[in-house]
VEXGUZA-715582 format. One record per atom (N, C-alpha, C): residue number from 1; chain; x, y, z. Coordinates in nm, 2 decimals, padded with zeros to 4 digits. Layout:
<nodes>
{kollum=NUM | kolnu=A | east=X | north=Y | up=Z}
...
</nodes>
This chain:
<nodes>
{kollum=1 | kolnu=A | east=-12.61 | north=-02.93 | up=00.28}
{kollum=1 | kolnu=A | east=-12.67 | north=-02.81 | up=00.22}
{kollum=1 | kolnu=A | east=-12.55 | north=-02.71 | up=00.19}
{kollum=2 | kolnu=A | east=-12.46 | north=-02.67 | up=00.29}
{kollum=2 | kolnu=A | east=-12.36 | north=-02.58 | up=00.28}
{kollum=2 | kolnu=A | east=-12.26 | north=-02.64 | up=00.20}
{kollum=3 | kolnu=A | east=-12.27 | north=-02.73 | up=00.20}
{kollum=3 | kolnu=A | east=-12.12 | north=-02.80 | up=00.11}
{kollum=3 | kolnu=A | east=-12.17 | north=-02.86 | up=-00.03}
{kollum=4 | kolnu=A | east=-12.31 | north=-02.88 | up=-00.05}
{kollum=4 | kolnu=A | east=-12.33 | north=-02.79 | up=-00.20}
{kollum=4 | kolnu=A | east=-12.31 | north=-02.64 | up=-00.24}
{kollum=5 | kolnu=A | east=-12.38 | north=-02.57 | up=-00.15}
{kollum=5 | kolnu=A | east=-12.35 | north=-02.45 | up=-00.23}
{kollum=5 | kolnu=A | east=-12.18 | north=-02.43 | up=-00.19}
{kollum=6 | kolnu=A | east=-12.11 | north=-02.43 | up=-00.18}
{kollum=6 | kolnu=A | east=-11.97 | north=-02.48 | up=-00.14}
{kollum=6 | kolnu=A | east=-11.90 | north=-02.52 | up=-00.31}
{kollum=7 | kolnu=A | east=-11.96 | north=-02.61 | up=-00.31}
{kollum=7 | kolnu=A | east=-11.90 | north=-02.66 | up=-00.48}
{kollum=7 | kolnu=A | east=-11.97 | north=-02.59 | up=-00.60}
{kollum=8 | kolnu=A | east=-12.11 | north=-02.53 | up=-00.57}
{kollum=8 | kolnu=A | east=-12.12 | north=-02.48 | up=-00.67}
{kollum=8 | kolnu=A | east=-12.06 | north=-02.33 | up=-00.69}
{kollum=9 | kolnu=A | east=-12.02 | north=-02.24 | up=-00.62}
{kollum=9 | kolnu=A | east=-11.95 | north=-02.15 | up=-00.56}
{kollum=9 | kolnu=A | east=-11.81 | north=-02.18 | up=-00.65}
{kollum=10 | kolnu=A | east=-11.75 | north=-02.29 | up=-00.61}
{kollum=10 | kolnu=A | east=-11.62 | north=-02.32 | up=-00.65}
{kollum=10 | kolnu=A | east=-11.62 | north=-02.34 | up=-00.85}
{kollum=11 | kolnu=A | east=-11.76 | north=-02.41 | up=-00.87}
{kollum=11 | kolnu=A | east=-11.75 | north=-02.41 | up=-01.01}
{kollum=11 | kolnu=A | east=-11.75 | north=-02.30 | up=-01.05}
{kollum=12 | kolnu=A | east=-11.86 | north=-02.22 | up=-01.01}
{kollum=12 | kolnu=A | east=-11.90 | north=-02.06 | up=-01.05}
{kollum=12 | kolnu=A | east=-11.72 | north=-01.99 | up=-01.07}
{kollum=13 | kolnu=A | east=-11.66 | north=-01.98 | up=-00.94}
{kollum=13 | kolnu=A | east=-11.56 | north=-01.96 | up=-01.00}
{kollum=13 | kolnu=A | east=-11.42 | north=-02.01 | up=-01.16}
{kollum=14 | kolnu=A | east=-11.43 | north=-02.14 | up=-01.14}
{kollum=14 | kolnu=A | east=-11.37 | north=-02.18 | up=-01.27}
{kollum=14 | kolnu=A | east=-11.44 | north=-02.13 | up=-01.37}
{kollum=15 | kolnu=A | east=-11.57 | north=-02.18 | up=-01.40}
{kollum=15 | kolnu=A | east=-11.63 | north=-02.09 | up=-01.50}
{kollum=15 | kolnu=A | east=-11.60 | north=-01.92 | up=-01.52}
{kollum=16 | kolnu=A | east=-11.60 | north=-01.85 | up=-01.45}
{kollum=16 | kolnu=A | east=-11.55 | north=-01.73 | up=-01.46}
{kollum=16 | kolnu=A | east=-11.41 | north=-01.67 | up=-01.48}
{kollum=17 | kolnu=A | east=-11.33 | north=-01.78 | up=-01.42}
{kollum=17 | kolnu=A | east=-11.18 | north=-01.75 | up=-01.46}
{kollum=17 | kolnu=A | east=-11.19 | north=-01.81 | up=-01.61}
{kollum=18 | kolnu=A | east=-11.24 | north=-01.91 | up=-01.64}
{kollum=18 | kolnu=A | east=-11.22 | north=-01.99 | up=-01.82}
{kollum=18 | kolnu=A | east=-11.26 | north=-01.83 | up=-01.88}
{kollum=19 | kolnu=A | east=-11.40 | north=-01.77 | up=-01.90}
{kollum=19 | kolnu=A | east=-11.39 | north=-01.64 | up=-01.95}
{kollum=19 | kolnu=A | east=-11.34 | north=-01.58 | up=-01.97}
{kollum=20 | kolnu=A | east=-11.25 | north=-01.52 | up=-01.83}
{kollum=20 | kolnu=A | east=-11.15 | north=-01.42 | up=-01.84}
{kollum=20 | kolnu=A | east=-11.04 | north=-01.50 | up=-01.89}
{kollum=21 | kolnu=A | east=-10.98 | north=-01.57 | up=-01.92}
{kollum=21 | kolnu=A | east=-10.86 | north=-01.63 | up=-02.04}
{kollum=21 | kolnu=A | east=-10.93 | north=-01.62 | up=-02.14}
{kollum=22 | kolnu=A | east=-11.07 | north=-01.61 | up=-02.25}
{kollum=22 | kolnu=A | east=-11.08 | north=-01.63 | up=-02.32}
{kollum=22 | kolnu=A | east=-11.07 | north=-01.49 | up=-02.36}
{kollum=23 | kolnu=A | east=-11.12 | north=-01.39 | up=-02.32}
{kollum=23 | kolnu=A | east=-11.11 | north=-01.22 | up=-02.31}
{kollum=23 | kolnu=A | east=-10.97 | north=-01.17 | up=-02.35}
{kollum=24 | kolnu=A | east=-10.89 | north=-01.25 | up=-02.28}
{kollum=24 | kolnu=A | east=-10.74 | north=-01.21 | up=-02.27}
{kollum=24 | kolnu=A | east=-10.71 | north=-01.25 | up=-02.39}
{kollum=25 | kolnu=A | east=-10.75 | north=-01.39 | up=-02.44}
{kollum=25 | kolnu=A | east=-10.69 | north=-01.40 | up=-02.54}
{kollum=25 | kolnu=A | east=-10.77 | north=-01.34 | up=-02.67}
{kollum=26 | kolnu=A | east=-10.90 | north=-01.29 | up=-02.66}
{kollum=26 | kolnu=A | east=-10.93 | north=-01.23 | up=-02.77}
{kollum=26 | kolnu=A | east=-10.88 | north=-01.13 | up=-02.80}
{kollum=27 | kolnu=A | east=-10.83 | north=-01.01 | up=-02.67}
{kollum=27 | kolnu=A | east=-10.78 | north=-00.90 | up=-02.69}
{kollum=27 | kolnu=A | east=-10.65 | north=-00.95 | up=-02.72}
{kollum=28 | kolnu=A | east=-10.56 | north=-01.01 | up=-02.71}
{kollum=28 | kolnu=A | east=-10.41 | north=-01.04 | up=-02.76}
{kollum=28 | kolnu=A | east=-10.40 | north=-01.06 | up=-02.87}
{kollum=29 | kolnu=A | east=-10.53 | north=-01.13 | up=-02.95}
{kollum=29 | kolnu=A | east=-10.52 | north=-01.15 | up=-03.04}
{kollum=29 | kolnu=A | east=-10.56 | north=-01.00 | up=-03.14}
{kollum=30 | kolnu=A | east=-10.66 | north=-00.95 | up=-03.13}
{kollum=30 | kolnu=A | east=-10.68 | north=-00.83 | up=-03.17}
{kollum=30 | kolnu=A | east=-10.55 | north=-00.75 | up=-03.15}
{kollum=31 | kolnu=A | east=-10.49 | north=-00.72 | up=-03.06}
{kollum=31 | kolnu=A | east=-10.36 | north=-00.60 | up=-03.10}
{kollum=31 | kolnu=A | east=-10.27 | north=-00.70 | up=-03.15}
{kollum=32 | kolnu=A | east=-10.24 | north=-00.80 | up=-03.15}
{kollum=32 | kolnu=A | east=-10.12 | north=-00.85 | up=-03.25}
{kollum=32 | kolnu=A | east=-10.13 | north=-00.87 | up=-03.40}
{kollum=33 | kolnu=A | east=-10.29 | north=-00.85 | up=-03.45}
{kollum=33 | kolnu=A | east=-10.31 | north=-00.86 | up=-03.54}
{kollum=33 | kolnu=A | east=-10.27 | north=-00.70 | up=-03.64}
{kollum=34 | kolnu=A | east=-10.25 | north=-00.60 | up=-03.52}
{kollum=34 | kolnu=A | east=-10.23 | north=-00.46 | up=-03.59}
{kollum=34 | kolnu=A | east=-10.09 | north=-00.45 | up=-03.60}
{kollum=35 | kolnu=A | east=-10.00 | north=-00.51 | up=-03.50}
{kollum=35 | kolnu=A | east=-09.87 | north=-00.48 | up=-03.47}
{kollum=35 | kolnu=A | east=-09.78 | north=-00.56 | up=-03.51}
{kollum=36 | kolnu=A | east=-09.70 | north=-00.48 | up=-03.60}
{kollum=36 | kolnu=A | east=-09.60 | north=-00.51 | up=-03.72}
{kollum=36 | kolnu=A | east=-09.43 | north=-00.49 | up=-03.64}
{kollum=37 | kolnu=A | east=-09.39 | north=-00.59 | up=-03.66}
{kollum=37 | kolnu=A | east=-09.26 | north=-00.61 | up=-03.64}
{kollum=37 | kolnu=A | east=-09.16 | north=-00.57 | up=-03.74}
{kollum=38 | kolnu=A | east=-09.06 | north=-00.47 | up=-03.69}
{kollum=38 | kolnu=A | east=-08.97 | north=-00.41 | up=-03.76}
{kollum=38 | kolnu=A | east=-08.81 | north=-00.46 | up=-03.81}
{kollum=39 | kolnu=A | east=-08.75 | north=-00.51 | up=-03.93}
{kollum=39 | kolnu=A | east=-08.66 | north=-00.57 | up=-03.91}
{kollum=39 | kolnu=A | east=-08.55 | north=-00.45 | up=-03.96}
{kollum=40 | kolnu=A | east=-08.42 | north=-00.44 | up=-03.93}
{kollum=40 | kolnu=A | east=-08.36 | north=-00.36 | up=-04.01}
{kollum=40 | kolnu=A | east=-08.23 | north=-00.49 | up=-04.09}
{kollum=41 | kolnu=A | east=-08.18 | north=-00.43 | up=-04.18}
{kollum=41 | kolnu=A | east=-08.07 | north=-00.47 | up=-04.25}
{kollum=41 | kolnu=A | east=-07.92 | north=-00.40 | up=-04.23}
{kollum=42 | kolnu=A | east=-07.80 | north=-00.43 | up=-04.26}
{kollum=42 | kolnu=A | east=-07.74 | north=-00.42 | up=-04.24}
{kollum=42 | kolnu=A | east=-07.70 | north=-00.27 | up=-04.33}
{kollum=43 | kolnu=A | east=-07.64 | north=-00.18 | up=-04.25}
{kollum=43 | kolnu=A | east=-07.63 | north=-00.01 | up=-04.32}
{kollum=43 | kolnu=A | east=-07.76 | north=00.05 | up=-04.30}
{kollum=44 | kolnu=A | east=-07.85 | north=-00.01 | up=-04.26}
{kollum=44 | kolnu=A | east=-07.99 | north=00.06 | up=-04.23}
{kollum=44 | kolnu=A | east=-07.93 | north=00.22 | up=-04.13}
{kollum=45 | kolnu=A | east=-07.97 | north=00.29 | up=-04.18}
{kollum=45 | kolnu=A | east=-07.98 | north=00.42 | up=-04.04}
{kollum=45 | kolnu=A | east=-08.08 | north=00.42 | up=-03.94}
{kollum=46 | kolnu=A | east=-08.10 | north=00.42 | up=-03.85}
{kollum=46 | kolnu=A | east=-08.19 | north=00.42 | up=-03.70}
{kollum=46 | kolnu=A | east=-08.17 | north=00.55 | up=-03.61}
{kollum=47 | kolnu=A | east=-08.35 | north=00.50 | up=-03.54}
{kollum=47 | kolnu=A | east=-08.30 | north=00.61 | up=-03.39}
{kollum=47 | kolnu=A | east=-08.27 | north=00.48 | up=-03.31}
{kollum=48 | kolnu=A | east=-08.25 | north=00.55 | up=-03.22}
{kollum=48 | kolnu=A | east=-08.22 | north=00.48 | up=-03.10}
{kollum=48 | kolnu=A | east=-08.32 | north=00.51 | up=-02.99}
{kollum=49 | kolnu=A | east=-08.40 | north=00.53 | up=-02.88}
{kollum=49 | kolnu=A | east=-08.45 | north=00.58 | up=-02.77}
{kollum=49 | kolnu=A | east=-08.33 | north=00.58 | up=-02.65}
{kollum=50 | kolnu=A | east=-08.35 | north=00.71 | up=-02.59}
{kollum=50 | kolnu=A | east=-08.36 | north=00.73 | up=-02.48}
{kollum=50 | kolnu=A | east=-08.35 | north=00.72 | up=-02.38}
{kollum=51 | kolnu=A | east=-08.29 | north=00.61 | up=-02.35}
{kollum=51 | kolnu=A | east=-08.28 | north=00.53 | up=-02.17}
{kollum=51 | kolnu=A | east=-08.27 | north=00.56 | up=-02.10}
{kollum=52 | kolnu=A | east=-08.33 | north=00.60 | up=-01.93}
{kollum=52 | kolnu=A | east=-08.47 | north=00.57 | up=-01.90}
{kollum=52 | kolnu=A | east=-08.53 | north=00.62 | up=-01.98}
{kollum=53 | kolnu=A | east=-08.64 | north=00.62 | up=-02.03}
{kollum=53 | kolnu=A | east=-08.76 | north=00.69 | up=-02.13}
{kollum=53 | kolnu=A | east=-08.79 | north=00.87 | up=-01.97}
{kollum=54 | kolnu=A | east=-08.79 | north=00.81 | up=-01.87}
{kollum=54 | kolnu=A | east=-08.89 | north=00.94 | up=-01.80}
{kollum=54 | kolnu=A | east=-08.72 | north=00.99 | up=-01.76}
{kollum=55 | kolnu=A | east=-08.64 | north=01.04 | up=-01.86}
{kollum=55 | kolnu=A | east=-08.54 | north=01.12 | up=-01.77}
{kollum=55 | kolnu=A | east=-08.53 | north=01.21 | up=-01.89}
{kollum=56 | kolnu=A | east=-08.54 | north=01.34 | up=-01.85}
{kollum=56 | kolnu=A | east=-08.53 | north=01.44 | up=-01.89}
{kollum=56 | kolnu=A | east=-08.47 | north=01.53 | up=-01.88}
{kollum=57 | kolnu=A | east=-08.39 | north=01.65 | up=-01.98}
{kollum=57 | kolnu=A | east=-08.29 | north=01.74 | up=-01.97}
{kollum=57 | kolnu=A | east=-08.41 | north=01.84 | up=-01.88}
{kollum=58 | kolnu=A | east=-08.31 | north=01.91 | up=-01.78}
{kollum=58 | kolnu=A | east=-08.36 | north=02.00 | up=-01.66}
{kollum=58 | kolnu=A | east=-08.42 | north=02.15 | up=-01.74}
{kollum=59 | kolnu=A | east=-08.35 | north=02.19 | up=-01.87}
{kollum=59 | kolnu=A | east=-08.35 | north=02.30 | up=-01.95}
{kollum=59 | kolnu=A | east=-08.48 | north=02.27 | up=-02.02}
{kollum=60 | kolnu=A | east=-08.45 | north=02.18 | up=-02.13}
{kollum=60 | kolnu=A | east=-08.62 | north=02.12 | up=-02.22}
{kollum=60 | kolnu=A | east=-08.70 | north=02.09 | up=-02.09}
{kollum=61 | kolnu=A | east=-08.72 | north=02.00 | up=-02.01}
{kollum=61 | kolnu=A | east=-08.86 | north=01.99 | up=-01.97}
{kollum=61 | kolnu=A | east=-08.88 | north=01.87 | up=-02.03}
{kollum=62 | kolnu=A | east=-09.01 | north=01.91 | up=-02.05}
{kollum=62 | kolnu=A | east=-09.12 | north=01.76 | up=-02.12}
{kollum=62 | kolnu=A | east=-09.09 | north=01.80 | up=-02.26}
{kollum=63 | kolnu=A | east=-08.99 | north=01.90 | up=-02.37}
{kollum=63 | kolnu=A | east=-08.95 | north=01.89 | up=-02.45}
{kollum=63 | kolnu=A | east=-08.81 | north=01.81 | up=-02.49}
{kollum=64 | kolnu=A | east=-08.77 | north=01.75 | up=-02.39}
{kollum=64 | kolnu=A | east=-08.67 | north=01.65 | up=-02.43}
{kollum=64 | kolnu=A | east=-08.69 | north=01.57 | up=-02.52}
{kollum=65 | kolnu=A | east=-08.57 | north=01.52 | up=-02.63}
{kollum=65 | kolnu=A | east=-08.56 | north=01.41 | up=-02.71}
{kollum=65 | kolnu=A | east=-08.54 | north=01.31 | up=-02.64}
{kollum=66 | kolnu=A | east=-08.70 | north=01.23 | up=-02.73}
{kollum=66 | kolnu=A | east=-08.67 | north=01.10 | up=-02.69}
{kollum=66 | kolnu=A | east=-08.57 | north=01.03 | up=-02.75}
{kollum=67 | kolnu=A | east=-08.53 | north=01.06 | up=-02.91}
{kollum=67 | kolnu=A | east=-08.47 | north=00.97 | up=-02.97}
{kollum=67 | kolnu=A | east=-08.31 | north=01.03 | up=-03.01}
{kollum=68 | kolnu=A | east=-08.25 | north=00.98 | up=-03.00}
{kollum=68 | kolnu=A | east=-08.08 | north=00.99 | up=-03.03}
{kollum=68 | kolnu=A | east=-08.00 | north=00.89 | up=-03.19}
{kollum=69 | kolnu=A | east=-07.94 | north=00.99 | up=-03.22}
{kollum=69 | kolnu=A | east=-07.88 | north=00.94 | up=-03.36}
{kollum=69 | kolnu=A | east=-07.86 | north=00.98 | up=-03.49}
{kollum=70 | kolnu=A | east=-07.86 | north=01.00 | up=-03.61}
{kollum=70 | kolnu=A | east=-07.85 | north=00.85 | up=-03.66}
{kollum=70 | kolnu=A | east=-07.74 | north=00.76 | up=-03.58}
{kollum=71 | kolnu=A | east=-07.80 | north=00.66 | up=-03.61}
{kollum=71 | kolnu=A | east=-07.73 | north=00.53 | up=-03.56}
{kollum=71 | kolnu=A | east=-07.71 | north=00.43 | up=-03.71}
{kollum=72 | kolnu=A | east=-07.58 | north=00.37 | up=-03.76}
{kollum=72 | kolnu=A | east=-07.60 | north=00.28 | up=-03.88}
{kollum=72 | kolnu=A | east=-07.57 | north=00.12 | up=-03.82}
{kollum=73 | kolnu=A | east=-07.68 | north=00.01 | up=-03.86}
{kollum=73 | kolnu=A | east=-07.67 | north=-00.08 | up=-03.84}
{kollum=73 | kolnu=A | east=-07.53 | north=-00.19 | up=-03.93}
{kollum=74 | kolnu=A | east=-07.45 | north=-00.22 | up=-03.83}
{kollum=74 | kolnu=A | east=-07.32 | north=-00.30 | up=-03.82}
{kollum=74 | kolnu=A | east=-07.35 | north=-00.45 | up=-03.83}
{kollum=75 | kolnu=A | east=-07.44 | north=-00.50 | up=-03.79}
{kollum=75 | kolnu=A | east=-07.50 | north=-00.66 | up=-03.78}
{kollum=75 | kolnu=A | east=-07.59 | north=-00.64 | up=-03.71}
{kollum=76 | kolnu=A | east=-07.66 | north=-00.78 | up=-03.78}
{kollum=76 | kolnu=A | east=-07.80 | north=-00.82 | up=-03.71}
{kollum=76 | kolnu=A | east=-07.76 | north=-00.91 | up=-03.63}
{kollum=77 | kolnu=A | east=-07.81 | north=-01.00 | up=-03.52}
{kollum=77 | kolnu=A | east=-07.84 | north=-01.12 | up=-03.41}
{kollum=77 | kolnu=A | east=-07.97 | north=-01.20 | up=-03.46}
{kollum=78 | kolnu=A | east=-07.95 | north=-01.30 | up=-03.37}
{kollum=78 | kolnu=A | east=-08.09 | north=-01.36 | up=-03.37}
{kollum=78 | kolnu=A | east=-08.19 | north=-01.26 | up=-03.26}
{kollum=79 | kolnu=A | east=-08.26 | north=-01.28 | up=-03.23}
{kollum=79 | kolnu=A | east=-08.40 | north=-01.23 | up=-03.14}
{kollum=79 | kolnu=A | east=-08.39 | north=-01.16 | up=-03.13}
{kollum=80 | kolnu=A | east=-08.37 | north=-01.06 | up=-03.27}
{kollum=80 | kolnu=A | east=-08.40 | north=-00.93 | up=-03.28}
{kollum=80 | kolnu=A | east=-08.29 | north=-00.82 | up=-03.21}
{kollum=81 | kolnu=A | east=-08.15 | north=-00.85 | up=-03.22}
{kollum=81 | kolnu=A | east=-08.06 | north=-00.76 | up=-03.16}
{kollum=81 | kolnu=A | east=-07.98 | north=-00.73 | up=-03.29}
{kollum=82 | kolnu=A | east=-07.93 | north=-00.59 | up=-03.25}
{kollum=82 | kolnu=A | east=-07.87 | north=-00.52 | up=-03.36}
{kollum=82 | kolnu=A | east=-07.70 | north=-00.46 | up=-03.28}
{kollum=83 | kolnu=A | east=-07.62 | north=-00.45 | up=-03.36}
{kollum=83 | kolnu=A | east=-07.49 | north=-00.38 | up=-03.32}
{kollum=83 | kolnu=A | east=-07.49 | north=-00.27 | up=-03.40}
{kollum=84 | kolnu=A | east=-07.45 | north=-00.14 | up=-03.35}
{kollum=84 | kolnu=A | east=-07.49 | north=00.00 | up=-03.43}
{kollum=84 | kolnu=A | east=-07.38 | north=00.09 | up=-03.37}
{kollum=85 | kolnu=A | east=-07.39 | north=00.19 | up=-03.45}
{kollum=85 | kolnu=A | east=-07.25 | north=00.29 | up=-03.46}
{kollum=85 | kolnu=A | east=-07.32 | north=00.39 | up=-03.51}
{kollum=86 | kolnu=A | east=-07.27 | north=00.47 | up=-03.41}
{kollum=86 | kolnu=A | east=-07.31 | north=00.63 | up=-03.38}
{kollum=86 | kolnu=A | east=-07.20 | north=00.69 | up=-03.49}
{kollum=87 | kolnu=A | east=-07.31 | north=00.79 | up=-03.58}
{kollum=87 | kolnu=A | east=-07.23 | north=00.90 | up=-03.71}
{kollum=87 | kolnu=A | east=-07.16 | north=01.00 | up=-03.70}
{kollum=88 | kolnu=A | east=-07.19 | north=01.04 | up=-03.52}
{kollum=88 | kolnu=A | east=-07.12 | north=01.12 | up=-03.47}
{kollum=88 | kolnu=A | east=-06.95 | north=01.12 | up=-03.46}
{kollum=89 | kolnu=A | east=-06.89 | north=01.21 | up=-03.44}
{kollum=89 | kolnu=A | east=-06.75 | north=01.20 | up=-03.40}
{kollum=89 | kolnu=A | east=-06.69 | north=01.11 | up=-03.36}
{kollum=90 | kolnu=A | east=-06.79 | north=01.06 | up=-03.23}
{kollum=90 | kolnu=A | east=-06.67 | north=01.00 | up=-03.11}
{kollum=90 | kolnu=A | east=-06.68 | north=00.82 | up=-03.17}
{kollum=91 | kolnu=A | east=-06.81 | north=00.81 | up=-03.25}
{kollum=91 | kolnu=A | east=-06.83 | north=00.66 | up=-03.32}
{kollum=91 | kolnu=A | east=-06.86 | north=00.56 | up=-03.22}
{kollum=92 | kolnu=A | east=-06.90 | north=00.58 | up=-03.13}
{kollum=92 | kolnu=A | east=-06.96 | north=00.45 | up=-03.02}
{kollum=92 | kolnu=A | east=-07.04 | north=00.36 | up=-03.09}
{kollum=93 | kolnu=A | east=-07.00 | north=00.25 | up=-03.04}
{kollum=93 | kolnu=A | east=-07.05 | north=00.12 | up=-03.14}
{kollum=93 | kolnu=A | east=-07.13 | north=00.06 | up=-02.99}
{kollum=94 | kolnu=A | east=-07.28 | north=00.00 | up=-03.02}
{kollum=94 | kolnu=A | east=-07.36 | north=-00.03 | up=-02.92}
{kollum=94 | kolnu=A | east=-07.41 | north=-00.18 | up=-02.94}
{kollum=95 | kolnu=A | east=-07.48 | north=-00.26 | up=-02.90}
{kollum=95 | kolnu=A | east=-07.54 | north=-00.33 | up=-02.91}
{kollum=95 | kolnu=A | east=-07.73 | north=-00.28 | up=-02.85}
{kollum=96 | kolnu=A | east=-07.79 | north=-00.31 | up=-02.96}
{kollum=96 | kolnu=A | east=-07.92 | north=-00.28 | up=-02.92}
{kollum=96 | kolnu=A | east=-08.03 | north=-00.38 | up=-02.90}
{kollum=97 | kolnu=A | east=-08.15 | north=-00.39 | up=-02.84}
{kollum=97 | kolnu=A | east=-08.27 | north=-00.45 | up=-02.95}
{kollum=97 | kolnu=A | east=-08.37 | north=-00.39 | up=-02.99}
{kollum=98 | kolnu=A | east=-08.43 | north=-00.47 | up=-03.08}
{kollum=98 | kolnu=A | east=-08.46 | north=-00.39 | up=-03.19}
{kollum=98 | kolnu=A | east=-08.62 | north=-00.35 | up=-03.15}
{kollum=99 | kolnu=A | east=-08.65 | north=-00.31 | up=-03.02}
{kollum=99 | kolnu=A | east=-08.78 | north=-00.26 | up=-03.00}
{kollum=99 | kolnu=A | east=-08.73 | north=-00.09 | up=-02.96}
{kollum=100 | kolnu=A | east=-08.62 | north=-00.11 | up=-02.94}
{kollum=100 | kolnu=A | east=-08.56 | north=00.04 | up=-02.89}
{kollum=100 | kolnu=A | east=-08.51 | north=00.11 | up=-03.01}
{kollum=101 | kolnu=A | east=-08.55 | north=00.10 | up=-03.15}
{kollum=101 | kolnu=A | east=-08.50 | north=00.14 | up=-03.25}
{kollum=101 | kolnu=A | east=-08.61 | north=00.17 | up=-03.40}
{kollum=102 | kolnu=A | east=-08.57 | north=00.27 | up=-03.45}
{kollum=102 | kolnu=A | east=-08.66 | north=00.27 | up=-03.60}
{kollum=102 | kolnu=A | east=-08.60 | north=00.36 | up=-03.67}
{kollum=103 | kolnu=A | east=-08.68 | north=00.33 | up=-03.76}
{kollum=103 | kolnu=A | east=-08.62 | north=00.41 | up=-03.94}
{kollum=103 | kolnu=A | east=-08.57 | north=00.51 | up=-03.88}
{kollum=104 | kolnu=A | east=-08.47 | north=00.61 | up=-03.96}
{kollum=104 | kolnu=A | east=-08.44 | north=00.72 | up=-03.94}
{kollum=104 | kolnu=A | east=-08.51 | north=00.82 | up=-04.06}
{kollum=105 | kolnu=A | east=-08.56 | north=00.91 | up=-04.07}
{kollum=105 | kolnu=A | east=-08.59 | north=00.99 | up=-04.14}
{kollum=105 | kolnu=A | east=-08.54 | north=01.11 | up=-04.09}
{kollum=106 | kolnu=A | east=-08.50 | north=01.19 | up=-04.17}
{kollum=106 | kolnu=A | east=-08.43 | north=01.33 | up=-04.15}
{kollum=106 | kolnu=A | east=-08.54 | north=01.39 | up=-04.11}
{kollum=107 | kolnu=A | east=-08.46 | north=01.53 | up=-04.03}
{kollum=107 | kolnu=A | east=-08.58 | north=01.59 | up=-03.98}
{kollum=107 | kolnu=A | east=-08.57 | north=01.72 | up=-04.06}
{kollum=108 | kolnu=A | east=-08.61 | north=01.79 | up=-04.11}
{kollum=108 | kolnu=A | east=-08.68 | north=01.88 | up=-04.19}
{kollum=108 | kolnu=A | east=-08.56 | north=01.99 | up=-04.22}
{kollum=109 | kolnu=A | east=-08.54 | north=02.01 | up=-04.09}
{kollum=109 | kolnu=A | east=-08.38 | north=02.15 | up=-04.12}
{kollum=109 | kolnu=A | east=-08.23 | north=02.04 | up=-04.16}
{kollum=110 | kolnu=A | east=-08.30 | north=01.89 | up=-04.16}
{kollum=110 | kolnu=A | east=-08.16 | north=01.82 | up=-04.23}
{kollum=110 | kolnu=A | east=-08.18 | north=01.80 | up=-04.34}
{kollum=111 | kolnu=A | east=-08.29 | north=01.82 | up=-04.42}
{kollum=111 | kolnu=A | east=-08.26 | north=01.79 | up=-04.53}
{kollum=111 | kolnu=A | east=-08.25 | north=01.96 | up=-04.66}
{kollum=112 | kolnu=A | east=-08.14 | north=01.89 | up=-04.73}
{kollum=112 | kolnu=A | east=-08.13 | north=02.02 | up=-04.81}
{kollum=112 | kolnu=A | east=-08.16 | north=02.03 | up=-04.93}
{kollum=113 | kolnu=A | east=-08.25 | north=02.14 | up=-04.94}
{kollum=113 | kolnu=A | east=-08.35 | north=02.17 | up=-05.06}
{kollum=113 | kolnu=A | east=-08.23 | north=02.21 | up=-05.18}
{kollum=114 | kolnu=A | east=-08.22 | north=02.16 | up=-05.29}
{kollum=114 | kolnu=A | east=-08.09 | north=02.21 | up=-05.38}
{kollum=114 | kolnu=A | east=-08.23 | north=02.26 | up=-05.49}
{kollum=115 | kolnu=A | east=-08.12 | north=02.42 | up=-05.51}
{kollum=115 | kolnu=A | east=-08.19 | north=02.50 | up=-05.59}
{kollum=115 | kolnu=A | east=-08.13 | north=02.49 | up=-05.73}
{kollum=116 | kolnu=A | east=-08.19 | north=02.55 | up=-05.80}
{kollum=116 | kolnu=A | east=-08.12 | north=02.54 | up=-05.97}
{kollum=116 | kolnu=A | east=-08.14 | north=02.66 | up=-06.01}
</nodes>
């Protein structure tokens, strides 16, 4: 008697873990179906993030920049790694990947309005 309900116990559970992989994989599938992989080309401009993400200037606060740069891409890699050079002065040339990185678009006081 006990060592039936014993095995059926034990099936109940495989049945219930089989669900939960099928959950997992429906939700995996659902957000990979939204999320777009970004490639850059070579001269592309980029940010960079931040590294650690939770470190912060003592002055800003929770107004600190996340992102740093432009950065211009120098070569691509395979699995998504980039080599990149800072526009600034000092020119530091980095190796990145490319989840830590995106378009650059000027921010508003950099671009200049030409009047006529």
């Amino acid at each position: 008697m006990m060592l039936n309900e014993l095995t059926k116990l034990d099936e109940e559970r495989l049945r219930v873990l089989e669900v939960l992989r099928r959950q997992k994989e429906r939700v995996a599938r659902a957000y990979n179906k939204k999320v777009k992989g970004e490639t850059f080309i070579i001269n592309d401009l980029v940010w960079k993030v931040i590294l650690p993400m939770d470190k912060k200037n003592k002055a800003l606060g929770k107004w600190s920049p996340h992102w740093e740069g432009p950065f211009r891409i120098l070569e691509a890699f395979s699995n998504n790694a980039y080599e990149i050079e800072e526009l600034a002065e000092d020119r530091r040339m980095l190796k990145a990947n490319g989840k830590y990185l995106k378009k650059y678009k000027p921010f508003m006081h950099e671009v200049k309005i030409a009047t006529t």
